[in-house]
C-alpha positions as CSV (number, residue, x, y, z in Angstrom):
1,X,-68.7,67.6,-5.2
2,X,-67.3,70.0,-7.9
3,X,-69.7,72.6,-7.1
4,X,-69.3,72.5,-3.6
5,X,-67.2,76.0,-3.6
6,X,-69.2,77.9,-6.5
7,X,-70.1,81.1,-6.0
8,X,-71.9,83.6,-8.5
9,X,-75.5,84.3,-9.1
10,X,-77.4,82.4,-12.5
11,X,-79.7,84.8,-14.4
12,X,-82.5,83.8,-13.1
13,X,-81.2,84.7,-9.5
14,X,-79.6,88.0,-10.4
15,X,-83.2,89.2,-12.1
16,X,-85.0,88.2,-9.0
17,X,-82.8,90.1,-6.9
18,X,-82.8,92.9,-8.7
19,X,-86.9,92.6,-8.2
20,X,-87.1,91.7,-4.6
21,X,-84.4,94.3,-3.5
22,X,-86.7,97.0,-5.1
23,X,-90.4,95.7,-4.1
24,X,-89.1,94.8,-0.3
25,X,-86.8,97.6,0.2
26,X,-90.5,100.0,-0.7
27,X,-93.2,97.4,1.2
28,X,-90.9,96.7,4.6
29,X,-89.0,98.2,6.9
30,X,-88.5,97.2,10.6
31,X,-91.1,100.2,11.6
32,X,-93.6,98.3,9.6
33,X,-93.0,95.3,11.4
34,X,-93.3,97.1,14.8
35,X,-96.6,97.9,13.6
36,X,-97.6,94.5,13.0
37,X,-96.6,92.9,16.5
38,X,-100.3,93.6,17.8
39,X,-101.6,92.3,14.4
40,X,-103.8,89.0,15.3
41,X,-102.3,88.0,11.8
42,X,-99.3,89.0,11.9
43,X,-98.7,90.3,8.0
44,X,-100.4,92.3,5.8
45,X,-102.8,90.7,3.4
46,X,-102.4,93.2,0.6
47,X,-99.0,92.9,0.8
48,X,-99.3,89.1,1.1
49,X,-101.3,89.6,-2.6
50,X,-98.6,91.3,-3.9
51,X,-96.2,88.9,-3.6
52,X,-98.7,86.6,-4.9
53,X,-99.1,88.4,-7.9
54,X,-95.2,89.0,-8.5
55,X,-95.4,84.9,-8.6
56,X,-93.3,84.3,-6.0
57,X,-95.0,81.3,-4.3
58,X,-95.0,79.2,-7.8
59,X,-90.7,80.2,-8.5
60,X,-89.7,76.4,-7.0
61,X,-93.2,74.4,-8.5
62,X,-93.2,72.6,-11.5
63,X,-94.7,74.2,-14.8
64,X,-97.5,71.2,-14.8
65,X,-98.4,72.1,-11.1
66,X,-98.9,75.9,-12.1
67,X,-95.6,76.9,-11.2
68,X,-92.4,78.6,-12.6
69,X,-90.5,75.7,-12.9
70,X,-87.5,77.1,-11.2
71,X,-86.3,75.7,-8.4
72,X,-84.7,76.7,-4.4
73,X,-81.8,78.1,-5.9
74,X,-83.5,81.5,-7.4
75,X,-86.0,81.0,-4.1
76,X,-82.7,82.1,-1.7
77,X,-82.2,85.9,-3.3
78,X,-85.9,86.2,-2.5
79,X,-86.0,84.8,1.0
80,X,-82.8,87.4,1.4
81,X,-84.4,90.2,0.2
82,X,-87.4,89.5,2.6
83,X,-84.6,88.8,5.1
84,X,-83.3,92.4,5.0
85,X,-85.9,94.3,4.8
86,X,-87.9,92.6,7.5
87,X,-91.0,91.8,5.3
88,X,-93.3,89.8,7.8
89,X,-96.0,87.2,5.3
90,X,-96.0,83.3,5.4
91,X,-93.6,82.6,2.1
92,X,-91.3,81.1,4.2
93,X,-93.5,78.1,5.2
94,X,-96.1,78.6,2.2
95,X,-92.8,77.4,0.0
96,X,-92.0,75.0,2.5
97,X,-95.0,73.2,2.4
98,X,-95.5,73.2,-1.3
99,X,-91.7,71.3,-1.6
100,X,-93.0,68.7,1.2
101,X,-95.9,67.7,-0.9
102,X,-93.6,68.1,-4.3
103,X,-90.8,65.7,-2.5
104,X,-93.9,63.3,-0.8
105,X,-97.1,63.9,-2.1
106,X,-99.2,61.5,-4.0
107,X,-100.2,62.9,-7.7
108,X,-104.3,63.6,-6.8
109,X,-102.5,65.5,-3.8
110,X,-99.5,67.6,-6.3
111,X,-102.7,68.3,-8.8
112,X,-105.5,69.3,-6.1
113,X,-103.0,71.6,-3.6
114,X,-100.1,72.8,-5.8
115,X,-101.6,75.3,-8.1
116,X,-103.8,76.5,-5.0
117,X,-100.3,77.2,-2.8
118,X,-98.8,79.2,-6.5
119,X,-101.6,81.2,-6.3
120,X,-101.4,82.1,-2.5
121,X,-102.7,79.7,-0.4
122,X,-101.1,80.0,2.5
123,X,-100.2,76.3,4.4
124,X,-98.2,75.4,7.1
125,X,-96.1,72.6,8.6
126,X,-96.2,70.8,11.9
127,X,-93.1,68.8,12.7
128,X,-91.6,69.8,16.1
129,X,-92.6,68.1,19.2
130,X,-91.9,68.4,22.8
131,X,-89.0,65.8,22.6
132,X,-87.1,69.2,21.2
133,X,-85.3,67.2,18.5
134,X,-84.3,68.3,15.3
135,X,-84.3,64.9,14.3
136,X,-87.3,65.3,12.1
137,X,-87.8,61.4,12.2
138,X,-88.0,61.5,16.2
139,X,-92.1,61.7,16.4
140,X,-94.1,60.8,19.1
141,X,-98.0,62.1,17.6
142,X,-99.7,59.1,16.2
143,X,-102.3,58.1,13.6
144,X,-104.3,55.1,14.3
145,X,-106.5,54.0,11.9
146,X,-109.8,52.5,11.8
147,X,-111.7,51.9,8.4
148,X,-110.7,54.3,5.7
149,X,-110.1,57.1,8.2
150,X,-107.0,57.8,10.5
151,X,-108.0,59.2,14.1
152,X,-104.8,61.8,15.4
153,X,-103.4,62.2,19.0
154,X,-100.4,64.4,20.0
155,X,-99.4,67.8,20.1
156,X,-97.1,69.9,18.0
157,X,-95.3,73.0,18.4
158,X,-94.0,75.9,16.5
159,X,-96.0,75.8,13.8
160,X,-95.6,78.9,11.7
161,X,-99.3,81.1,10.6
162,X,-101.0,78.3,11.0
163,X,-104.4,80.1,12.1
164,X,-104.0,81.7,8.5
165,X,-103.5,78.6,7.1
166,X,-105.4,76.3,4.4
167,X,-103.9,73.2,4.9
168,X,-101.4,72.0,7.8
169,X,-99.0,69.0,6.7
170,X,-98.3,66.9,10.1
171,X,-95.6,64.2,10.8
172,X,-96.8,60.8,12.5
173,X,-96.5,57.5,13.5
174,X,-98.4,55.0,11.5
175,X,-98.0,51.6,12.7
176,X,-94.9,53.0,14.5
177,X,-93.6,54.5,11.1
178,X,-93.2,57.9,10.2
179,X,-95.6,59.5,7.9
180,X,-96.6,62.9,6.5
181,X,-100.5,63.9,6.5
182,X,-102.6,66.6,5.0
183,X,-105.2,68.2,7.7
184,X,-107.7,70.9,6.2
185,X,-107.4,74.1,8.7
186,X,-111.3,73.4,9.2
187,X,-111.1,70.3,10.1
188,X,-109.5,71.2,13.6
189,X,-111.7,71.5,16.7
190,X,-112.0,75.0,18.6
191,X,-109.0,75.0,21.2
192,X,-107.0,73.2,18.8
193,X,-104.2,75.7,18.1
194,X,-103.1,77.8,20.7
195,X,-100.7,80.8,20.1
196,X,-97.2,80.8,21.2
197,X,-95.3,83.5,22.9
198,X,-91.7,83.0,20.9
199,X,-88.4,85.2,21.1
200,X,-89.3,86.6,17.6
201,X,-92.5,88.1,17.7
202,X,-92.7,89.4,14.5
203,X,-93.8,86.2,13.3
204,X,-96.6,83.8,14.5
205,X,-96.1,80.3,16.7
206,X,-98.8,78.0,17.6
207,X,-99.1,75.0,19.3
208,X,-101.0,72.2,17.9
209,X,-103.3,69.7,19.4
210,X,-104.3,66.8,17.3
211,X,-106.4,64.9,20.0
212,X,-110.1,64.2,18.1
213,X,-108.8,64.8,15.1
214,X,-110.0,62.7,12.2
215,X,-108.6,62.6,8.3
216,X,-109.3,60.2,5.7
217,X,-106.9,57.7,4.4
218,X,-106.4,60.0,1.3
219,X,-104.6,63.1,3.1
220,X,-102.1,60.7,4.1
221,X,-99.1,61.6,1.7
222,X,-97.3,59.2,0.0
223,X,-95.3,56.6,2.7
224,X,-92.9,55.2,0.3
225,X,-91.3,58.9,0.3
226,X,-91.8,59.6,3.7
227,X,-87.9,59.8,4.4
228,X,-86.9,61.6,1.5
229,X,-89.6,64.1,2.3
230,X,-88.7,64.6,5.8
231,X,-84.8,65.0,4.7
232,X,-85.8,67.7,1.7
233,X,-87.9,70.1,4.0
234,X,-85.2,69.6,7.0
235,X,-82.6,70.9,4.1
236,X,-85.5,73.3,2.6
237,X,-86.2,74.8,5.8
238,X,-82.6,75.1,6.8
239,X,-81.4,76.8,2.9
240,X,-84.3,79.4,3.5
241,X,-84.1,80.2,6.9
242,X,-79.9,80.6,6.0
243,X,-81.1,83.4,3.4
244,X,-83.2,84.8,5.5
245,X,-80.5,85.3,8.1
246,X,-78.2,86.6,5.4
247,X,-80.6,89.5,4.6
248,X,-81.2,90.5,8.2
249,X,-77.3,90.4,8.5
250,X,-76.7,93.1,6.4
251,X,-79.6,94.8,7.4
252,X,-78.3,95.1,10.8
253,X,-74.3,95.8,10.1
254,X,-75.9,98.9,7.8
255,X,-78.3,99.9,10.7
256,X,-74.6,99.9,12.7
257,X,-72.6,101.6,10.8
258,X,-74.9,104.2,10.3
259,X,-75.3,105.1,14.0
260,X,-71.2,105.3,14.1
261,X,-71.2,107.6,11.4
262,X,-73.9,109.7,13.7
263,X,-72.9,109.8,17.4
264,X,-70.3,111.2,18.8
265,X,-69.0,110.4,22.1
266,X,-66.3,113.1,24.2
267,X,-66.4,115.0,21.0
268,X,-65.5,112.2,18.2
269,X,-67.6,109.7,16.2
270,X,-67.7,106.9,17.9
271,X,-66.7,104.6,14.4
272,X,-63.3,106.3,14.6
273,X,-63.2,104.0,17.6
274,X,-60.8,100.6,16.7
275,X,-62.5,98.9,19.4
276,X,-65.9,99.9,17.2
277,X,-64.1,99.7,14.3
278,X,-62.3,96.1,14.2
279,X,-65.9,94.4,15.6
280,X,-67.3,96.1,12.8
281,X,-65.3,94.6,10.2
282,X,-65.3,91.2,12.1
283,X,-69.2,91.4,11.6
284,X,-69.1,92.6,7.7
285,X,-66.5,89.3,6.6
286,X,-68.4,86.8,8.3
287,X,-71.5,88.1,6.5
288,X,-69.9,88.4,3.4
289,X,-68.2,84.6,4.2
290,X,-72.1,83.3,5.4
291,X,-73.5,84.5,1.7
292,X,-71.0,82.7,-0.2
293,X,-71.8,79.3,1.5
294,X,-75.7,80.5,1.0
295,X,-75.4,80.9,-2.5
296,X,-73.2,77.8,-2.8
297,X,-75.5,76.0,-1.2
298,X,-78.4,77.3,-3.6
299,X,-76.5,76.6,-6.2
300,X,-75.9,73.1,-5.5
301,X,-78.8,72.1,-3.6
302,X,-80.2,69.3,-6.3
303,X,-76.5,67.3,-5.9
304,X,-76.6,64.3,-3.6
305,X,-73.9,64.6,-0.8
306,X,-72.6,68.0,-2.1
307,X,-76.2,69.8,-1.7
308,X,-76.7,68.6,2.3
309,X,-73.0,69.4,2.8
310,X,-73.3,72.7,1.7
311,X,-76.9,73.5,3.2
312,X,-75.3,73.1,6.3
313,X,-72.1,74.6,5.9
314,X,-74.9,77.9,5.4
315,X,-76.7,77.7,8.4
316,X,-74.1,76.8,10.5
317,X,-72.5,80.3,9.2
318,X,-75.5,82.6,8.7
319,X,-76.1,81.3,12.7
320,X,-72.8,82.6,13.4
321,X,-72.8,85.7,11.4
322,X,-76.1,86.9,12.5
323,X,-75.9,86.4,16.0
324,X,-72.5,88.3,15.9
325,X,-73.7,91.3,14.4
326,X,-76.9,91.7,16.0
327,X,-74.9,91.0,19.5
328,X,-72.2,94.0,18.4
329,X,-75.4,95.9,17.3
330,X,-76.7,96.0,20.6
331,X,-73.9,96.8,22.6
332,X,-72.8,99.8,20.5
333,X,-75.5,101.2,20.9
334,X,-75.0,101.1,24.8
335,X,-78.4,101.4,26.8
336,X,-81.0,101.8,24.2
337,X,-79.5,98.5,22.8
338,X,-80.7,96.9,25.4
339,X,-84.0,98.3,24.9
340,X,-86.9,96.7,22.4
341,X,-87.0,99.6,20.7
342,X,-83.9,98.8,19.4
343,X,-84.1,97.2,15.7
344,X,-80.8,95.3,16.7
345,X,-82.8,93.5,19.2
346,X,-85.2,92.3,16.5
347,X,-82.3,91.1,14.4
348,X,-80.7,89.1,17.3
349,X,-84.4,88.1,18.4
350,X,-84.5,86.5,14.9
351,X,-81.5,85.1,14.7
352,X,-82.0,83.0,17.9
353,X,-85.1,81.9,16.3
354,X,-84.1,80.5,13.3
355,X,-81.0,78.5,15.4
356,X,-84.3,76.9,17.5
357,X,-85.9,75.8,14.4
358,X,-83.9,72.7,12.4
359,X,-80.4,72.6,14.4
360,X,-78.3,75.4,15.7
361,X,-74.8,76.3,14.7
362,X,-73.3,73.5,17.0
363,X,-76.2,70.3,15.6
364,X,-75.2,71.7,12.0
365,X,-71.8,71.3,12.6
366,X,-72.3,67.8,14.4
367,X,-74.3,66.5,10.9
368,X,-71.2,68.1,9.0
369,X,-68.4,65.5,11.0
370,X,-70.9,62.7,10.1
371,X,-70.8,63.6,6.5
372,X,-67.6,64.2,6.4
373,X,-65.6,62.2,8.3
């Protein structure tokens, strides 16, 4: 676990900061996210081609799967960048989906969807159940087969753009094992996805219903590597979602400190407050404490043990950070902080969000004694 405590950026990551700070901080803003919220879609497809075109969506696929060849460590400063700058489009889960099928995937299944997902396909995953458990081998939908085909019963939640979607990559039991499975988006029956009403609602939720759904043996994704699969996206997701967090962290201590430069209350800035001040401060260290461990945690990600230790040790601290400055956010900025049209409330709206999604502060901390102790 030598690399558990590195810190530092490789080239490769400082170069696609340097470009995702400059193309997010011009395309996004949280006013152009506002606008969005009515949005059926929920992003904006130019935008969405844009990012295609910078080749964003191939940085962590292989070179033979027309990819970068990179890998989730120069994906973080992306996700960040998005992060701060509130840049609503279906990355997140697009590169979720394409390490799922990397980690699980057969090779007809690597060679056919792959290069389609580098070049902007947009697919989605389907994991969480009612059972709430982040235990992503907890699964109660089912796949019962009958000659080559598999018919599907059970319902799924949260799953991310998945009316924009191409494909949709399900967990289930087969023969009371779990599996992974690749449903074409037109292969579901009208009424089978449902939209979600969800705290964040700058991105898109629906619920699932696989009852009379029918898939050929051949989606079914490799079931040798169904366990490794299900670990890598539940550390994928949680490494992302972590930078994510990160970038909306110091989005909203800047969106702070510049309204206690600006009002004054009985005649003085209220920053020359302590009791602003200190909370302040508080907020900027844990944010600059939650990037190390992100960027740590990109760094190592490959390393058995060290990598899940230190995805983890992220989450559980971009949680923290997040939720702490959005919450001082808010309150400083008395009454309208309390209102939706303050962009604090999006940042702490987010942050609860991604703490719903693959273990909260307290489950990361309770897979952290296990590992550790």
């Amino acid at each position: 676990m030598e690399n558990l405590g590195r810190i530092g950026l490789t080239e490769e990551q400082a170069d696609l900061l340097e470009v995702a700070t400059i193309f997010c901080r011009k395309k996004g803003s949280t006013e152009k996210a506002r606008k969005l919220l009515d949005d059926g879609a929920g992003y904006d497809e130019a935008l969405w081609r844009e990012i295609v075109e910078l080749g964003w969506l191939g940085i962590a696929i292989p070179e033979e799967f027309g990819g970068v060849g990179l890998g989730l460590t120069e994906v973080a400063p992306v996700m960040e960048q998005l992060g701060r700058n509130f840049v609503a489009s279906p990355f997140y889960v697009t590169t979720l989906a394409a390490q799922a099928i990397i980690a699980g995937g057969s090779e007809e299944q690597k060679n056919t969807i792959l290069p389609k997902l580098a070049e902007g396909a947009v697919t989605t995953l389907a994991l969480a159940e009612t059972n709430n458990d982040w235990t992503l081998e907890n699964i109660a939908a089912t796949a019962t087969s009958y000659g080559d085909r598999y018919k599907l019963s059970g319902k799924k939640l949260f799953v991310q753009d998945a009316a924009a979607a191409n494909w949709i990559i399900v967990s289930v039991l087969i023969d009371g094992a779990p599996a992974l499975a690749i449903i074409e988006r037109d292969q579901l029956p009208d009424g089978a996805l449902r939209r979600e009403k969800i705290i964040d609602e700058t991105k898109r939720s629906y619920e699932l219903s696989l009852d009379g759904v029918t898939i050929s043996s051949d989606t079914i994704m490799d079931r040798g590597k169904t366990g490794a699969a299900l670990k890598h996206i539940d550390l994928t997701a949680n490494l992302l979602a972590s930078a994510e967090m990160i970038g909306g962290c110091q989005a909203v201590i800047d969106y702070t400190i510049e309204y206690l430069k600006t009002r004054k209350q009985f005649g003085k800035l209220i920053g020359s407050y302590q009791a602003l001040k200190h909370p302040t401060v508080d907020a900027f260290v844990g944010y600059e404490q939650a990037r190390s461990h992100l960027y740590s945690a990109a760094y190592c990600f490959n390393e058995q043990g060290a990598g899940e230790i230190a995805v983890r040790m992220a989450k559980e601290q971009a949680v923290k950070a997040y939720s702490f400055a959005a919450d001082r956010s808010i309150q400083f900025h008395g009454g309208f902080g309390f209102t939706y049209d303050c962009d604090a409330q999006l940042h702490r709206r987010r942050a609860i969000w991604h703490a719903s999604q693959f273990g909260d502060a307290a489950w990361q901390r309770a897979r952290l004694a296990e590992l550790l102790l």
